[in-house]
C-alpha positions as MATLAB code, in Angstrom:
seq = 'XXXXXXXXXXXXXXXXXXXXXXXXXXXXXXXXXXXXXXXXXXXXXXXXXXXXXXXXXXXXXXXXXXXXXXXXXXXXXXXXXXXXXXXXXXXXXXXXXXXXXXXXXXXXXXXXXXXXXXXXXXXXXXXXXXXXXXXXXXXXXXXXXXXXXXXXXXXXXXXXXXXXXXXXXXXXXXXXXXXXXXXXXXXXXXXXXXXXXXXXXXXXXXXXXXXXXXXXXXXXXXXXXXXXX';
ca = [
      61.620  166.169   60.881;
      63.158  163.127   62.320;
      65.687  164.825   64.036;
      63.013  167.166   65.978;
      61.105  164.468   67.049;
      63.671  162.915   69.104;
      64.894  166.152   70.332;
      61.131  167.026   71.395;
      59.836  163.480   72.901;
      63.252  161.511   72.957;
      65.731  164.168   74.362;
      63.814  166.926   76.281;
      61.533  165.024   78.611;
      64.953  164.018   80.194;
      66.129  167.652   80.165;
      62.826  168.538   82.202;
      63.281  166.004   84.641;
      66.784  166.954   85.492;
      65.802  170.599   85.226;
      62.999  170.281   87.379;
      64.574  167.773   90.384;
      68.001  170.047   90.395;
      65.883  173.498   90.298;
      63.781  171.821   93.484;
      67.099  170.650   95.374;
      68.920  174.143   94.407;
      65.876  176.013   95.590;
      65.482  173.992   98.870;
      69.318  174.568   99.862;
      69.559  177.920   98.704;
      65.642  179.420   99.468;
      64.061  177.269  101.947;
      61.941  180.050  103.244;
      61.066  181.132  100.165;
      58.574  177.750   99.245;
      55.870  179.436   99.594;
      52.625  181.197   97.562;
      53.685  184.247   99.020;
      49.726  184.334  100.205;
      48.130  187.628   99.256;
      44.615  186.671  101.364;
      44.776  189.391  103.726;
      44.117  192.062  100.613;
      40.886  189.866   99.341;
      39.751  186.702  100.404;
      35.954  186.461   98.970;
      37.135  185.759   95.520;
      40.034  184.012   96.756;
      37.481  181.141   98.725;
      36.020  180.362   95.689;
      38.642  180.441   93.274;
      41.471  178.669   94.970;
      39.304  175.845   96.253;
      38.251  175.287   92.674;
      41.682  175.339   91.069;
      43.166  172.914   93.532;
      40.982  170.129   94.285;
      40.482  170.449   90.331;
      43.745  169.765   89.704;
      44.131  167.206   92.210;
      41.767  164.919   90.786;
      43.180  166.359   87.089;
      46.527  164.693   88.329;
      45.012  161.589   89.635;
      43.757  161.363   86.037;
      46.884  161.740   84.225;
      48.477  159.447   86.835;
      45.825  156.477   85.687;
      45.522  157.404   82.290;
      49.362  157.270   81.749;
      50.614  154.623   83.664;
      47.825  152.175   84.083;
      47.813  150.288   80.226;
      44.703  148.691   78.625;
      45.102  145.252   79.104;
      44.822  145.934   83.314;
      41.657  147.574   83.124;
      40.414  144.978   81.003;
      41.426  142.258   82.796;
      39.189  143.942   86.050;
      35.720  144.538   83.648;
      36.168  148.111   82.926;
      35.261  147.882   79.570;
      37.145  150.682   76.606;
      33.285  152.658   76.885;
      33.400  152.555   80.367;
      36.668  154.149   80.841;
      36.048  156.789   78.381;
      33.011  157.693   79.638;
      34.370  158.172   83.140;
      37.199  159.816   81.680;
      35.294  162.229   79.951;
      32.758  162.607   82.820;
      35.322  162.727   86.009;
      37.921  164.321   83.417;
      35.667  166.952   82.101;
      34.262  168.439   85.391;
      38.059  168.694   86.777;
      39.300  170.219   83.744;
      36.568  172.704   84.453;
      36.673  172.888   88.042;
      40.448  174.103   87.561;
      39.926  176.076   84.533;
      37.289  178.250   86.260;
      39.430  178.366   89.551;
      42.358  179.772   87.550;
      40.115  182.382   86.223;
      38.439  183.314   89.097;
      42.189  183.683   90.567;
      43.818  185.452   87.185;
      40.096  188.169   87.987;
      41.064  188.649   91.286;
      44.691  189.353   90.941;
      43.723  191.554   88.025;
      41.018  193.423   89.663;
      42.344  193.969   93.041;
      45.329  196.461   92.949;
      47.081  194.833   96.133;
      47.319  191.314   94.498;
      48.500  192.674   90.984;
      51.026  195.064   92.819;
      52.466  191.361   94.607;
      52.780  189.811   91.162;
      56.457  188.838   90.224;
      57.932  188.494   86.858;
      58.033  184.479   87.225;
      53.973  184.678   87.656;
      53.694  186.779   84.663;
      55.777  183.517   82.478;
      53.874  180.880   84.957;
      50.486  181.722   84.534;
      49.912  181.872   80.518;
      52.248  178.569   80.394;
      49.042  177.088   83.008;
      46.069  178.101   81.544;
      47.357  177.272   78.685;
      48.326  173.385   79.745;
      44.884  173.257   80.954;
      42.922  174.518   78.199;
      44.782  171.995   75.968;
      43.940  169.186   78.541;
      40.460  170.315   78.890;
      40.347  170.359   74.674;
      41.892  167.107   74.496;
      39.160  165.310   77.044;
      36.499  166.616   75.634;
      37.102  165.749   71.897;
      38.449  162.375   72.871;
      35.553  160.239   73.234;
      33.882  161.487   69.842;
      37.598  161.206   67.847;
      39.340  158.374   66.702;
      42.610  158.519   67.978;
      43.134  156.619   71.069;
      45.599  157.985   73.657;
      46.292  155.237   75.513;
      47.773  153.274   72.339;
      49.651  155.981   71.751;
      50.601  158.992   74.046;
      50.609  156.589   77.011;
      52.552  154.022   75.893;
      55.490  157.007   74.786;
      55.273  158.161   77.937;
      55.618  154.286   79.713;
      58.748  154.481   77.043;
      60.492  156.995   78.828;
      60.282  154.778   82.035;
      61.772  152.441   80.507;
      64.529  154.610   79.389;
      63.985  153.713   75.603;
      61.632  156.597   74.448;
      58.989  155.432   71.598;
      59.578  158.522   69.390;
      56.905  157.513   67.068;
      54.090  157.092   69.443;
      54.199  160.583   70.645;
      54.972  161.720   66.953;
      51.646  160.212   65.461;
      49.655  161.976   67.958;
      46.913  164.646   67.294;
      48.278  168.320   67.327;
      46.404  169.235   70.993;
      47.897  166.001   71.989;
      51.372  167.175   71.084;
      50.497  170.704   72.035;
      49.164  169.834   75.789;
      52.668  167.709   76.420;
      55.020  170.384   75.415;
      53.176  172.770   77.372;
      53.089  170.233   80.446;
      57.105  169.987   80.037;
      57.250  173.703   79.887;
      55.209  174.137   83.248;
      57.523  171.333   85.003;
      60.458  173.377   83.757;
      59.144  176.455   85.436;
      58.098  174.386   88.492;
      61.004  174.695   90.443;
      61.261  178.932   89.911;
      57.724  179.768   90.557;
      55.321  179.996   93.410;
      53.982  176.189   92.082;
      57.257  175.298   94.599;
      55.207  175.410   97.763;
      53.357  172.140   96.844;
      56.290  170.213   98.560;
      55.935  173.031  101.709;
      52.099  171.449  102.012;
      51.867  170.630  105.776;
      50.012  167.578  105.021;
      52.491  165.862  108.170;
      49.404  168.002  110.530;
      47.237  165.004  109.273;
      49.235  162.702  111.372;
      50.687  164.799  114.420;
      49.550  164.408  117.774;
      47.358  166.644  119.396;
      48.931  169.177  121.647;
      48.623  168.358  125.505;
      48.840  171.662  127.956;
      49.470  171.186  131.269;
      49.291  173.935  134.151;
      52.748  174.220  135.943;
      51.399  174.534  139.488;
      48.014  172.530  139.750;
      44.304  173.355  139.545;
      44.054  176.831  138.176;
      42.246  179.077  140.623;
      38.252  179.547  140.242;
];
């Protein structure tokens, strides 16, 4: 038992990482047009407004959770008067309805590209491994919020501070080892989807054209003067 706890949460978050940042280089050199959701709106788009919307500002603010939650340790939110209720409350409250924003996006999404024939005909083999693995990770996460305020295990004493290990390059094997079953469950999942990451249409999150914030509006000029009335 020893010796598959290190090789699940002292071995393979490493072989993820590498996994994931050489499949992202490999597909960027070798399939730089291909970073992309390969956008199937032109066969149905009423299900599609509602549904993708959902999904990703969901999982934006499901990220921005994990972010906090992972890296930011007790003793700093202490030491600015959020109290242990406070944050569990908001992380069940802000937690819970993005869990459930995304988890009903996804749904409406897996309908629609069930339903219409267009959208299941443009499904590849890598979405048929890709989208199980993600509802999957975000049932577990949505589990895991939801029963964590009313258990007793704490995750920030335990499946945060493994997690801080691995920054560190010495991975606390125990921490992560102690932890409840959906705990457990929801990471190797997680590590599964960043495995995939690089091979699937989740790629196109680093094609996001969010450099159109920034750019410069577009001057036109007429060649030869004051356009005739």
């Amino acid at each position: 038992m020893k010796h598959l706890n290190i090789a699940l949460w002292g071995v393979s978050p490493y072989v993820v990482l590498v996994l994931f940042v050489a499949g992202v280089i490999w597909r960027y050199r070798y399939d730089r047009f291909g970073l992309t959701t390969r956008s199937t709106q032109l066969h149905e788009s009423r299900l599609l407004r509602v549904g993708g919307p959902l999904f990703h500002f969901g999982l934006l603010f499901v990220i921005a959770g994990h972010l906090v939650g992972l890296l930011v340790p007790e003793r700093l939110t202490e030491a600015v008067h959020v109290t242990e209720p406070m944050y569990r409350l908001n992380a069940l409250v802000v937690g819970g309805l993005a869990g459930l924003a995304s988890v009903a996006g996804l749904a409406v999404l897996l309908w629609r590209r069930l339903r219409v024939r267009a959208v299941r005909r443009a499904t590849g083999r890598s979405d048929r491994v890709l989208y199980p693995v993600l509802a999957t990770v975000l049932l577990a996460g949505l589990i895991a919020t939801l029963l964590g305020p009313s258990g007793h295990y704490d995750y920030r004493l335990g499946v945060s501070v493994w997690f801080r290990s691995l920054l560190e390059l010495e991975p606390d094997v125990g921490a992560m080892a102690a932890a409840p079953f959906v705990f457990q469950a929801h990471t190797l999942l997680g590590m599964a989807l960043f495995a995939l990451w690089p091979f699937s249409r989740l790629v196109h999150a680093f094609a996001a054209p969010v450099t159109y914030l920034a750019r410069p509006y577009i001057v036109y000029r007429s060649r030869g003067g004051a356009l005739p009335r």
